[in-house]
N, CA, C and O atoms as a CHARMM CRD file, in Angstrom:
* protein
*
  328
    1    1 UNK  N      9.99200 -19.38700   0.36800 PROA 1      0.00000
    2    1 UNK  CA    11.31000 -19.92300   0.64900 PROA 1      0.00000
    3    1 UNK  C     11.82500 -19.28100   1.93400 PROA 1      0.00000
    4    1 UNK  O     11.34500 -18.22900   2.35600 PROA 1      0.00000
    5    2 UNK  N     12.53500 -19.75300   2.37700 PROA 2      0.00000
    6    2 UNK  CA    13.16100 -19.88200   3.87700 PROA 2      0.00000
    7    2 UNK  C     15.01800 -19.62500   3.88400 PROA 2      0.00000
    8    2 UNK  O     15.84200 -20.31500   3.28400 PROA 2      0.00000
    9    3 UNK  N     15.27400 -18.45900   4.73300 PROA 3      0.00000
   10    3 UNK  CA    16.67900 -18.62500   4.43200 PROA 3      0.00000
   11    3 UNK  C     16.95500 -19.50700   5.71200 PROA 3      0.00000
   12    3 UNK  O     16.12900 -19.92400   6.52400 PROA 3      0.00000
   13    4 UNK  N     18.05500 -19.65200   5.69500 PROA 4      0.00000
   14    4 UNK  CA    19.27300 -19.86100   6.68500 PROA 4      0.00000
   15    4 UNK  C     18.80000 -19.64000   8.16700 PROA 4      0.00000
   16    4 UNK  O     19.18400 -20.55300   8.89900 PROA 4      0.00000
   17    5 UNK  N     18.11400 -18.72600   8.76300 PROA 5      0.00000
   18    5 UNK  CA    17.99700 -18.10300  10.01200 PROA 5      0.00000
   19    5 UNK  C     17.00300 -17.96900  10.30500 PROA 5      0.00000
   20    5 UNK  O     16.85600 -17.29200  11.32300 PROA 5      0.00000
   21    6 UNK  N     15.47600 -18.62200   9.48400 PROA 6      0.00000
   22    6 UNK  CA    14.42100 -19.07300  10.15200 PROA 6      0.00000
   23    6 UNK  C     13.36400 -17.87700   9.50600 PROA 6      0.00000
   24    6 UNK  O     12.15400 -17.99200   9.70000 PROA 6      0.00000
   25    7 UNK  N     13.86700 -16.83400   8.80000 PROA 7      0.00000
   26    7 UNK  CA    13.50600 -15.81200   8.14300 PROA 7      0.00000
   27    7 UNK  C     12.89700 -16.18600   6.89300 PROA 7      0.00000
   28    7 UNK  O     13.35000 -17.18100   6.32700 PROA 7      0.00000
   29    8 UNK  N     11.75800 -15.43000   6.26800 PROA 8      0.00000
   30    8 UNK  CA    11.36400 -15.63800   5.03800 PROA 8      0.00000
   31    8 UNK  C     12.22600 -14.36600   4.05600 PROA 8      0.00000
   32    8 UNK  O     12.62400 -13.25200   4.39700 PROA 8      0.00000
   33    9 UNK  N     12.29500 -15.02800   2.82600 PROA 9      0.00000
   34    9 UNK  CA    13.19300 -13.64100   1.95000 PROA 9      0.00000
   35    9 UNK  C     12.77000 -12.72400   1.85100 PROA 9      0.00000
   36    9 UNK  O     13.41100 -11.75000   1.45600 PROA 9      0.00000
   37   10 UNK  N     10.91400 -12.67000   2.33100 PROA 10     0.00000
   38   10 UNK  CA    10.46000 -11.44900   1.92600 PROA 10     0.00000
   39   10 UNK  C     11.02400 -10.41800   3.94000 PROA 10     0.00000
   40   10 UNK  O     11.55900  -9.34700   4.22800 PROA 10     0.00000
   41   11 UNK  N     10.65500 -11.19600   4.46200 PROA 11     0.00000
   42   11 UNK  CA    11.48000 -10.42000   5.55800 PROA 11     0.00000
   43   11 UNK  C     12.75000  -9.94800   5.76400 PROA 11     0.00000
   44   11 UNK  O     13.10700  -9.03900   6.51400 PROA 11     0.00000
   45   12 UNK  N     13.53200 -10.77900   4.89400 PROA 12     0.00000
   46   12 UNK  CA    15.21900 -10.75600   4.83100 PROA 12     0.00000
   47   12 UNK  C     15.03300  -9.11900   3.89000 PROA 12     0.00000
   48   12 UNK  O     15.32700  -8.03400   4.39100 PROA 12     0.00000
   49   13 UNK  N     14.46900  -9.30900   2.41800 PROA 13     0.00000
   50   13 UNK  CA    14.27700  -8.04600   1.72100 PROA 13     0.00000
   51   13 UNK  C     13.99000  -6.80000   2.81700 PROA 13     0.00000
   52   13 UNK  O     14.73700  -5.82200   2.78500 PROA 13     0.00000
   53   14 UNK  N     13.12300  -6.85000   3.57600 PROA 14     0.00000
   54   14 UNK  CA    12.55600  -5.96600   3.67400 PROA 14     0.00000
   55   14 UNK  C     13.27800  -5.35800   4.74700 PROA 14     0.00000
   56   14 UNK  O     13.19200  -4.15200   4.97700 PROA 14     0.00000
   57   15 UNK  N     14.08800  -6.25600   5.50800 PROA 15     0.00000
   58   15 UNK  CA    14.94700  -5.17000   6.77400 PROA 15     0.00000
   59   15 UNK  C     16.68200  -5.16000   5.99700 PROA 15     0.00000
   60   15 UNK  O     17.54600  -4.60600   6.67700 PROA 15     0.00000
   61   16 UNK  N     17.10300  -5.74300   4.67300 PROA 16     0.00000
   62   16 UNK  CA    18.21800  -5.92000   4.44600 PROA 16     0.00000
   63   16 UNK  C     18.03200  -4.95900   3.29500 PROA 16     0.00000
   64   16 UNK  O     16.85700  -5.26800   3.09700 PROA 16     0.00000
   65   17 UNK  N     18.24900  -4.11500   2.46000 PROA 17     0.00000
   66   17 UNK  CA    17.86000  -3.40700   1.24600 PROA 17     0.00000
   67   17 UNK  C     19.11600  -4.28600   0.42900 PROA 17     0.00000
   68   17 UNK  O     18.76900  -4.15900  -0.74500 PROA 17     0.00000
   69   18 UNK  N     20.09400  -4.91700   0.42700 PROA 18     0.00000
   70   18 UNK  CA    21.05500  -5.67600  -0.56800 PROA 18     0.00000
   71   18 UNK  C     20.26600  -6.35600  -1.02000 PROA 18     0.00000
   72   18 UNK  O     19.35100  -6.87400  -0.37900 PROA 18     0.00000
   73   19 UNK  N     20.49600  -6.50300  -2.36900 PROA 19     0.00000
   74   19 UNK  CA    19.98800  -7.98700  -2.76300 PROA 19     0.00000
   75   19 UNK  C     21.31600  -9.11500  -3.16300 PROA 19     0.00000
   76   19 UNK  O     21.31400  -9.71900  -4.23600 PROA 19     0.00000
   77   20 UNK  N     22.31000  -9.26700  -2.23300 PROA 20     0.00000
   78   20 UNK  CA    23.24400 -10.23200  -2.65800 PROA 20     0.00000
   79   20 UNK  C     23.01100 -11.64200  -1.85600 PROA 20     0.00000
   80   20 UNK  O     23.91200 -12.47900  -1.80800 PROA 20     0.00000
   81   21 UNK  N     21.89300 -11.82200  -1.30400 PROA 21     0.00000
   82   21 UNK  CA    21.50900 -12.97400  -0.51400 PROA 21     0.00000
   83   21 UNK  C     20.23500 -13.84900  -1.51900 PROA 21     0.00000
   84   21 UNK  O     19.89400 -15.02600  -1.41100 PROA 21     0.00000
   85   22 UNK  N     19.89900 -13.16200  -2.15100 PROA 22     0.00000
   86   22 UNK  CA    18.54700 -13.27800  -2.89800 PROA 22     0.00000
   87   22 UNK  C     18.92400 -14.80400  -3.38800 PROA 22     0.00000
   88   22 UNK  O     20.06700 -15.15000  -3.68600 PROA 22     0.00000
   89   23 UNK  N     17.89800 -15.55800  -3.41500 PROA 23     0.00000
   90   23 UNK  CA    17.97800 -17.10000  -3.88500 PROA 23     0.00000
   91   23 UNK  C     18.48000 -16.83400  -5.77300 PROA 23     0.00000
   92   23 UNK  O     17.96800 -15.98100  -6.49900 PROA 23     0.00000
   93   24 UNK  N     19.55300 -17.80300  -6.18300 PROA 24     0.00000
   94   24 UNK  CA    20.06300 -17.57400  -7.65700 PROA 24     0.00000
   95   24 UNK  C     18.38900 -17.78200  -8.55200 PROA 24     0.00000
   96   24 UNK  O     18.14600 -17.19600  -9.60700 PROA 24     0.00000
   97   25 UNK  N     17.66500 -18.47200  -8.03800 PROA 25     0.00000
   98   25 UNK  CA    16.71900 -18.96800  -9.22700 PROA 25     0.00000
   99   25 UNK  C     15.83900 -17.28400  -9.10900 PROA 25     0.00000
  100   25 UNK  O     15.48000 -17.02700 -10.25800 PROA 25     0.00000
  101   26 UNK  N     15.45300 -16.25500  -8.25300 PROA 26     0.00000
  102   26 UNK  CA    15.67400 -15.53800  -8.76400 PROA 26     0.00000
  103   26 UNK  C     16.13400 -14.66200  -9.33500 PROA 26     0.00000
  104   26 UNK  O     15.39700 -13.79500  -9.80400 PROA 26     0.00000
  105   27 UNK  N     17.43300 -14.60900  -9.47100 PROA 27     0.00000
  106   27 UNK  CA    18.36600 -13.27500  -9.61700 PROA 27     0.00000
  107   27 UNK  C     18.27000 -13.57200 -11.41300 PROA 27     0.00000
  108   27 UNK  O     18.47900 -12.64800 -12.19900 PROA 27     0.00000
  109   28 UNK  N     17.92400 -14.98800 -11.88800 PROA 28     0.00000
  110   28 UNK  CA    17.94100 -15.55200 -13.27900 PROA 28     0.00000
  111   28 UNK  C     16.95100 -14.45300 -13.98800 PROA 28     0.00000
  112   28 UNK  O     17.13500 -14.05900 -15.14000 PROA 28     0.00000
  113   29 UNK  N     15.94000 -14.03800 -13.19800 PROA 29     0.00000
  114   29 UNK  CA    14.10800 -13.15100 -13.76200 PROA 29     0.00000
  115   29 UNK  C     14.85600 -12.35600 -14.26900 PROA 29     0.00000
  116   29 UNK  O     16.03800 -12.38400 -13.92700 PROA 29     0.00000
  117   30 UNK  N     14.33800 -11.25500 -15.38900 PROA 30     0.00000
  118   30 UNK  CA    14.41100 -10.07800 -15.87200 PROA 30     0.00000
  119   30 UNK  C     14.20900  -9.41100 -14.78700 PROA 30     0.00000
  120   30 UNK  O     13.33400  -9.56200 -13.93400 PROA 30     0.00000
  121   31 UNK  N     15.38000  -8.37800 -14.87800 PROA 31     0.00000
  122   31 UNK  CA    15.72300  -6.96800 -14.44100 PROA 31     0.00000
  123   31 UNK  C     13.88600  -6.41100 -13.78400 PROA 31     0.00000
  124   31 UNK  O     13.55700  -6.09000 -12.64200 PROA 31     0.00000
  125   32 UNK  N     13.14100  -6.48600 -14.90700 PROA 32     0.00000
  126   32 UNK  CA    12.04900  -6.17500 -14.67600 PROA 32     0.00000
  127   32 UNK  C     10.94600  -6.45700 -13.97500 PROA 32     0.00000
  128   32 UNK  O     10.08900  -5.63800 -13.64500 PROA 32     0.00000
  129   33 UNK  N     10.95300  -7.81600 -13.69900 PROA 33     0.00000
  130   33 UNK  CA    10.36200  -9.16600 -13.03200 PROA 33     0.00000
  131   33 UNK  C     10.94600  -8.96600 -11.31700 PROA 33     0.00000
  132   33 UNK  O     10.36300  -9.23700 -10.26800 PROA 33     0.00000
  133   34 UNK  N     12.38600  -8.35700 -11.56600 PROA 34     0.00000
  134   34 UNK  CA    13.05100  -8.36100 -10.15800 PROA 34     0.00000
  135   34 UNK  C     12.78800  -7.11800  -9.40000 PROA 34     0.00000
  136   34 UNK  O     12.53600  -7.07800  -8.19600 PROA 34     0.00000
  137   35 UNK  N     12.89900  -5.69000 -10.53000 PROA 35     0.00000
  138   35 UNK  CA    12.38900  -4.71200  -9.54200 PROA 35     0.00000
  139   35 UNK  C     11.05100  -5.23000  -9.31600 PROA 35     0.00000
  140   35 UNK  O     11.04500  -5.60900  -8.14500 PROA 35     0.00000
  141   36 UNK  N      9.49900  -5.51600 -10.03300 PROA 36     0.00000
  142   36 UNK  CA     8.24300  -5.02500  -9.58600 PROA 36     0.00000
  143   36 UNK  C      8.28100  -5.92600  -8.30400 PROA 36     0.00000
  144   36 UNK  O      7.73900  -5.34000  -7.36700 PROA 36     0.00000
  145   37 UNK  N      8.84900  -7.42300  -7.90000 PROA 37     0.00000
  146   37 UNK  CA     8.94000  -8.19800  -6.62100 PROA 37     0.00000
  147   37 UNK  C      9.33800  -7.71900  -5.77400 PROA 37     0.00000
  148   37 UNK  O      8.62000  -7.67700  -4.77400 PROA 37     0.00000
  149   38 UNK  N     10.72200  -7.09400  -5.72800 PROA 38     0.00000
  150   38 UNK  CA    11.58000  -6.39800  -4.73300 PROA 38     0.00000
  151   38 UNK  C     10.73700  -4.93900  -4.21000 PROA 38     0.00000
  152   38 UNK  O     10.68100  -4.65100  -3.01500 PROA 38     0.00000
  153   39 UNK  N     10.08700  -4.06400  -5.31100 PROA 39     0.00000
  154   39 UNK  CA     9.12500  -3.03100  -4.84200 PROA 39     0.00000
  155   39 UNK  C      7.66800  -3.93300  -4.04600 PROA 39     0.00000
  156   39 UNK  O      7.14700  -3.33600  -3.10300 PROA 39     0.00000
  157   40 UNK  N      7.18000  -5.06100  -4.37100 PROA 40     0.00000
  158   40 UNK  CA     6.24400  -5.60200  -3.70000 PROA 40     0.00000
  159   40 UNK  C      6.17100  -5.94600  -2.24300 PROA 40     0.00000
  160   40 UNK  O      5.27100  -5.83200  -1.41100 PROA 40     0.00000
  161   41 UNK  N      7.64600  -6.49500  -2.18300 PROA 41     0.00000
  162   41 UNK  CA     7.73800  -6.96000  -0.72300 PROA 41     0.00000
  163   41 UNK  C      8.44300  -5.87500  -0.06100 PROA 41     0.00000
  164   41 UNK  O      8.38700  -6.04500   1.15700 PROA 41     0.00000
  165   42 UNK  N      9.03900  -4.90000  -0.36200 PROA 42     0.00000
  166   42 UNK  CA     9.14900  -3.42100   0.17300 PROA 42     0.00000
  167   42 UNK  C      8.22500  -3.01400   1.22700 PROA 42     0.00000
  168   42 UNK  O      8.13700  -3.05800   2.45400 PROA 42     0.00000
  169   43 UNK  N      7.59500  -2.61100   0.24600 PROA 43     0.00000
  170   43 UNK  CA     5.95000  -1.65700   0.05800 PROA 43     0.00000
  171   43 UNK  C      4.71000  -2.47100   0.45600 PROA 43     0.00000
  172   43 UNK  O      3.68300  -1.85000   0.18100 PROA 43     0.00000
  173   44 UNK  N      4.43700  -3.94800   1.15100 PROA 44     0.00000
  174   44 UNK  CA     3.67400  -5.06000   1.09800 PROA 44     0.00000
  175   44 UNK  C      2.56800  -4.37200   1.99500 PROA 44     0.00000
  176   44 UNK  O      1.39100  -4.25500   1.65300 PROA 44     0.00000
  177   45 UNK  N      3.45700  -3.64900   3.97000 PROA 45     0.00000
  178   45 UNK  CA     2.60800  -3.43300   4.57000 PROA 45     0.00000
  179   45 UNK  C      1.97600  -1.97800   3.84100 PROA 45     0.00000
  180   45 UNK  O      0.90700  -1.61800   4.33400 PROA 45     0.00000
  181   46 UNK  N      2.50800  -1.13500   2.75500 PROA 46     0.00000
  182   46 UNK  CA     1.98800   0.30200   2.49700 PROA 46     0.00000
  183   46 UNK  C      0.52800  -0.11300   1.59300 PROA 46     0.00000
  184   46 UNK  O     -0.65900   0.15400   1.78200 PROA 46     0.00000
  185   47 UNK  N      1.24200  -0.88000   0.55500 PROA 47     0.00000
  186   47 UNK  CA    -0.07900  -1.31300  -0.35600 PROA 47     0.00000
  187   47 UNK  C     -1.26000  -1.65700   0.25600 PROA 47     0.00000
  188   47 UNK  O     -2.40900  -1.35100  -0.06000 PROA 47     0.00000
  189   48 UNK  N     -0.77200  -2.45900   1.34400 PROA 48     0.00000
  190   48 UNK  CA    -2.03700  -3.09400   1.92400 PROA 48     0.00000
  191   48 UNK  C     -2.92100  -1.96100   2.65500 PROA 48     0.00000
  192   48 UNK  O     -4.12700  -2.06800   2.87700 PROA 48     0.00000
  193   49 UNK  N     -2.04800  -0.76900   3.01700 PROA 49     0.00000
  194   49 UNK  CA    -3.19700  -0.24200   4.17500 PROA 49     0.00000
  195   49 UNK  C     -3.70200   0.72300   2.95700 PROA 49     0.00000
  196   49 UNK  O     -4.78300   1.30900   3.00900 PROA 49     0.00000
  197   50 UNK  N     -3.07100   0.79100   2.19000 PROA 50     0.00000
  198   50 UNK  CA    -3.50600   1.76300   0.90400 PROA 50     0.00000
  199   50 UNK  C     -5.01500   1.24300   0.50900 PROA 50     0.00000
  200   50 UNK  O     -6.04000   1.88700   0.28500 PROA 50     0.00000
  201   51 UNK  N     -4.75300  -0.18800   0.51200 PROA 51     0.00000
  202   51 UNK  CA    -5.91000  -0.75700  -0.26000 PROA 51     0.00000
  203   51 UNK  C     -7.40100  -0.45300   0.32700 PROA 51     0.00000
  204   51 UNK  O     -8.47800  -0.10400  -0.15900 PROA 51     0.00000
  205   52 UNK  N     -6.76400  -0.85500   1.98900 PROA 52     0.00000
  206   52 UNK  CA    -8.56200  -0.65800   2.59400 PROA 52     0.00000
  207   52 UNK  C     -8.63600   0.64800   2.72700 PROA 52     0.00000
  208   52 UNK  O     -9.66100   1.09600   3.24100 PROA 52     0.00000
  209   53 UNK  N     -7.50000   1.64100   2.27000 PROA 53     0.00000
  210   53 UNK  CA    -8.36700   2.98600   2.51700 PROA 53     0.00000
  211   53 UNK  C     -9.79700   2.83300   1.48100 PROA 53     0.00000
  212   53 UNK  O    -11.00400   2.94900   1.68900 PROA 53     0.00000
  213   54 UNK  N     -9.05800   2.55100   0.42000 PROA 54     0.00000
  214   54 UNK  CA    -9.70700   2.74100  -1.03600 PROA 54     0.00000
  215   54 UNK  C    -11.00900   2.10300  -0.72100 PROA 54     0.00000
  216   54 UNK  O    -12.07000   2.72600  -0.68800 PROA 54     0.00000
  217   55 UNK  N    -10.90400   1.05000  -0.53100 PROA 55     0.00000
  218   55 UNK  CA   -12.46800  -0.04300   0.30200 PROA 55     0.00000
  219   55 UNK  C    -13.28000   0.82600   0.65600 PROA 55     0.00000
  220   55 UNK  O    -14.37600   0.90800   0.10200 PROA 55     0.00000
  221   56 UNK  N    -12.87600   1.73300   1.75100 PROA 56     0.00000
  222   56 UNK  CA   -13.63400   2.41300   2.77500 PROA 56     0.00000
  223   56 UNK  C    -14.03600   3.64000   2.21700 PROA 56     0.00000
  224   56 UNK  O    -15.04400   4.25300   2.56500 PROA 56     0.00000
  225   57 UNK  N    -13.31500   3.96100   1.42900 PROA 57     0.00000
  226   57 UNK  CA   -13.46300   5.24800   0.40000 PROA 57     0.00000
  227   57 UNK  C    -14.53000   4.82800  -0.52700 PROA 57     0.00000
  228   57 UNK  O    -15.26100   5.73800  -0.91800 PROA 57     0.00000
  229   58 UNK  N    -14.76000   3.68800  -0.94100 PROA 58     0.00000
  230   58 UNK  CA   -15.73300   3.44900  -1.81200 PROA 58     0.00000
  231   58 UNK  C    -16.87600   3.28500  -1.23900 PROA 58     0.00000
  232   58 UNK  O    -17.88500   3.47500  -1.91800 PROA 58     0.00000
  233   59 UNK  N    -16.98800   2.91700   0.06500 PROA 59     0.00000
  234   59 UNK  CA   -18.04700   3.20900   0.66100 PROA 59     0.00000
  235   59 UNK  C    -18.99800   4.18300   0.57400 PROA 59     0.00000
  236   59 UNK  O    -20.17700   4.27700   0.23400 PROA 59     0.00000
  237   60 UNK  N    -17.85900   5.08900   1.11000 PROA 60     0.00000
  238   60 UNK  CA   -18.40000   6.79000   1.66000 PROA 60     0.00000
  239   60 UNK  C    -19.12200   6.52400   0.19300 PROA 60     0.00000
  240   60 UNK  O    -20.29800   6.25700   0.43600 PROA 60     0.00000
  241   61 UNK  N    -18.86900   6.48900  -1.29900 PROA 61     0.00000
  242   61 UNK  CA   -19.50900   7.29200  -2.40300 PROA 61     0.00000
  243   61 UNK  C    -20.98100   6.53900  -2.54100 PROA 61     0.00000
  244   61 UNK  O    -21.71100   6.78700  -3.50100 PROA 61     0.00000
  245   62 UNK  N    -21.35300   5.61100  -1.51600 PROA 62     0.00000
  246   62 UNK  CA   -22.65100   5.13200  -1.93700 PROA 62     0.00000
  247   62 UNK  C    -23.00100   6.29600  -0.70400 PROA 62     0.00000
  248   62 UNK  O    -24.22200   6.25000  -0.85400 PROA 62     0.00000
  249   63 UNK  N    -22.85500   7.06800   0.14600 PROA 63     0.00000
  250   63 UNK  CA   -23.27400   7.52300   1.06100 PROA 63     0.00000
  251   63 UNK  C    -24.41700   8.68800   0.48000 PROA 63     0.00000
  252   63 UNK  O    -23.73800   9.53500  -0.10000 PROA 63     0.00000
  253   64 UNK  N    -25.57200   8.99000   0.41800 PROA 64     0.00000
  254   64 UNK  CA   -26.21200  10.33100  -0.22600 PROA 64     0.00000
  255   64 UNK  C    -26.48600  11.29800   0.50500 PROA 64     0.00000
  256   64 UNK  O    -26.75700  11.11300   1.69100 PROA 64     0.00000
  257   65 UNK  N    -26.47100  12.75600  -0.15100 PROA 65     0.00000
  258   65 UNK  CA   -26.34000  13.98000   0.88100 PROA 65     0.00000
  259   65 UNK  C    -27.73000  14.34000   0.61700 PROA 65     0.00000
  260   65 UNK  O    -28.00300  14.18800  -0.57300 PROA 65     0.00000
  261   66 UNK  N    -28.64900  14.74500   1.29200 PROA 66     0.00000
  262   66 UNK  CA   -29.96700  15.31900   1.31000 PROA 66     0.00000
  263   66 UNK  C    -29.73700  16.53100   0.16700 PROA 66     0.00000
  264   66 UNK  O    -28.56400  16.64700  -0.18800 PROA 66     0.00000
  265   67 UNK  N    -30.49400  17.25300  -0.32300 PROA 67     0.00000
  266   67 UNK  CA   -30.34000  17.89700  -1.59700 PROA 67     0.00000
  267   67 UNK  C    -30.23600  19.41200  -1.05500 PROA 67     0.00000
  268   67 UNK  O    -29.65300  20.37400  -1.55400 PROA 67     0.00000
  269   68 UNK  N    -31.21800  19.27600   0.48600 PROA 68     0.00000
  270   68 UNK  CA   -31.32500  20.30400   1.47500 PROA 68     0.00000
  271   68 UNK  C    -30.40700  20.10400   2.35500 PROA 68     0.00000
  272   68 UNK  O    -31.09400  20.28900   3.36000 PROA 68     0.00000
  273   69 UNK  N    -29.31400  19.85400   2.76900 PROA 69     0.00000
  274   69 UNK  CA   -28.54200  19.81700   3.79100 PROA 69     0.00000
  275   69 UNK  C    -28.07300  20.64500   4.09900 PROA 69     0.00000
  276   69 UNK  O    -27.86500  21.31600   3.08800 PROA 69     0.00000
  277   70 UNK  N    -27.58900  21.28800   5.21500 PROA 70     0.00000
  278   70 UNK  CA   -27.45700  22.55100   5.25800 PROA 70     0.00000
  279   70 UNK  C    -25.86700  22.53400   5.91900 PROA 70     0.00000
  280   70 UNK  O    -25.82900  22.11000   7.07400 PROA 70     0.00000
  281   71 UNK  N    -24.90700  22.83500   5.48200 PROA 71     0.00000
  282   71 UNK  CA   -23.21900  22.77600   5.03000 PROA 71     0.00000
  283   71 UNK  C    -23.25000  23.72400   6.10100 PROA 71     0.00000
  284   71 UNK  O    -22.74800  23.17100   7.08000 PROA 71     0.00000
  285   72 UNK  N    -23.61800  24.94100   6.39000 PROA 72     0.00000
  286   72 UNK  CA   -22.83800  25.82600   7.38300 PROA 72     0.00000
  287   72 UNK  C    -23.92300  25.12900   8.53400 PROA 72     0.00000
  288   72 UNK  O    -25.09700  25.49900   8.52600 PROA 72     0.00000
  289   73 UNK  N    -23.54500  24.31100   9.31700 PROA 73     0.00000
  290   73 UNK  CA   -24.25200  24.11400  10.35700 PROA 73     0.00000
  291   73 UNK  C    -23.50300  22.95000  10.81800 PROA 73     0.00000
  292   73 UNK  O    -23.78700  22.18400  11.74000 PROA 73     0.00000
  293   74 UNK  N    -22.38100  22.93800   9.93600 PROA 74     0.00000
  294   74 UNK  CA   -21.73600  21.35700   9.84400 PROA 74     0.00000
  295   74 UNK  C    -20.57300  22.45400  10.72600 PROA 74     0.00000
  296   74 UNK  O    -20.53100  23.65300  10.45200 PROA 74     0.00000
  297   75 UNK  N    -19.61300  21.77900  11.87100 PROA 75     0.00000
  298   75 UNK  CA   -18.83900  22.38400  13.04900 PROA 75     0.00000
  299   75 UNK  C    -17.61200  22.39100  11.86200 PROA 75     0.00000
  300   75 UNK  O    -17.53400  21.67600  10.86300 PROA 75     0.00000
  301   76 UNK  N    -17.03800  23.05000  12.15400 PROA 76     0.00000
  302   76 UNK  CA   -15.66500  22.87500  11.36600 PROA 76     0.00000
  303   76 UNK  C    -15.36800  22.83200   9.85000 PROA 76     0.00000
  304   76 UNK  O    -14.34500  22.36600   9.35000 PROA 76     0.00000
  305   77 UNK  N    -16.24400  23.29800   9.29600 PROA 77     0.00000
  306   77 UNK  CA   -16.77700  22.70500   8.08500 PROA 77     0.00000
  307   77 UNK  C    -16.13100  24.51000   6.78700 PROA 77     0.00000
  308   77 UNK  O    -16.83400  25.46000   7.13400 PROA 77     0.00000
  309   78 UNK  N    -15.28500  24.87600   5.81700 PROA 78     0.00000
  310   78 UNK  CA   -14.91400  25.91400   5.98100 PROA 78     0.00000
  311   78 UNK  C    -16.07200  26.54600   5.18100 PROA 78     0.00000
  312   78 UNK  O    -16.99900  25.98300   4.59700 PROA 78     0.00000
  313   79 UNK  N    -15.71800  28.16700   5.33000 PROA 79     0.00000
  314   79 UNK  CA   -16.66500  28.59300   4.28600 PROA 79     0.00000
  315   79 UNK  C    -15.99300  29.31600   3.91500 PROA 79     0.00000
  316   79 UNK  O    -15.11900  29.79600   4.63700 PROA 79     0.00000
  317   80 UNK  N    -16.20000  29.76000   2.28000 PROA 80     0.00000
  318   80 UNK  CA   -15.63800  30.52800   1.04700 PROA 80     0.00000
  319   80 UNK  C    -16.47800  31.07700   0.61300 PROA 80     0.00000
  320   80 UNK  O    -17.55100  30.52800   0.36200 PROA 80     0.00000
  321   81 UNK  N    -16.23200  32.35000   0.39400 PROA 81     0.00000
  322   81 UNK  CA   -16.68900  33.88000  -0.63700 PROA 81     0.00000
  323   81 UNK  C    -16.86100  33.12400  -1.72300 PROA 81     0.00000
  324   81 UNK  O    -15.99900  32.32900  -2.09900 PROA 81     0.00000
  325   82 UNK  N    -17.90900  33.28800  -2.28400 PROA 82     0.00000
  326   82 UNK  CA   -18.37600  33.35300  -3.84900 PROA 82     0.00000
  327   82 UNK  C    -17.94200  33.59800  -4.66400 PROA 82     0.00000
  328   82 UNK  O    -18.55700  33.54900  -5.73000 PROA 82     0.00000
């Protein structure tokens, strides 16, 4: 949906924090229905970059470490007392 000014509501939400513009057919949803939307289109660009961390993170775990690899030889890498 489209307001008034060429804006989508999820853009209107997201630079306006009121919700007294909000279209009536939703303001009708449960309390509950209205926060998890209103936190969605908040948070839309966070979730998203959240997500491909996770992608890329799942990567790395197919990655395998040689059984011999040798950790202090790695630059920057810390080392700890026993």
């Amino acid at each position: 949906m489209i307001s008034g000014r060429g804006v989508s509501w999820g853009d209107h939400v997201r630079r306006d924090l009121s919700t007294g513009s909000l279209p009536p057919a939703f303001l009708t949803e449960t309390p509950e229905v209205q926060a998890e939307v209103l936190y969605r289109i908040r948070y839309r660009g966070y979730l998203e970059r959240e997500g491909r961390i996770v992608e890329r993170m799942a990567g790395l775990e197919r990655v395998r470490i040689p059984p011999d690899f040798d950790f202090l030889q790695v630059r920057g890498c810390a080392r700890r007392a026993p």
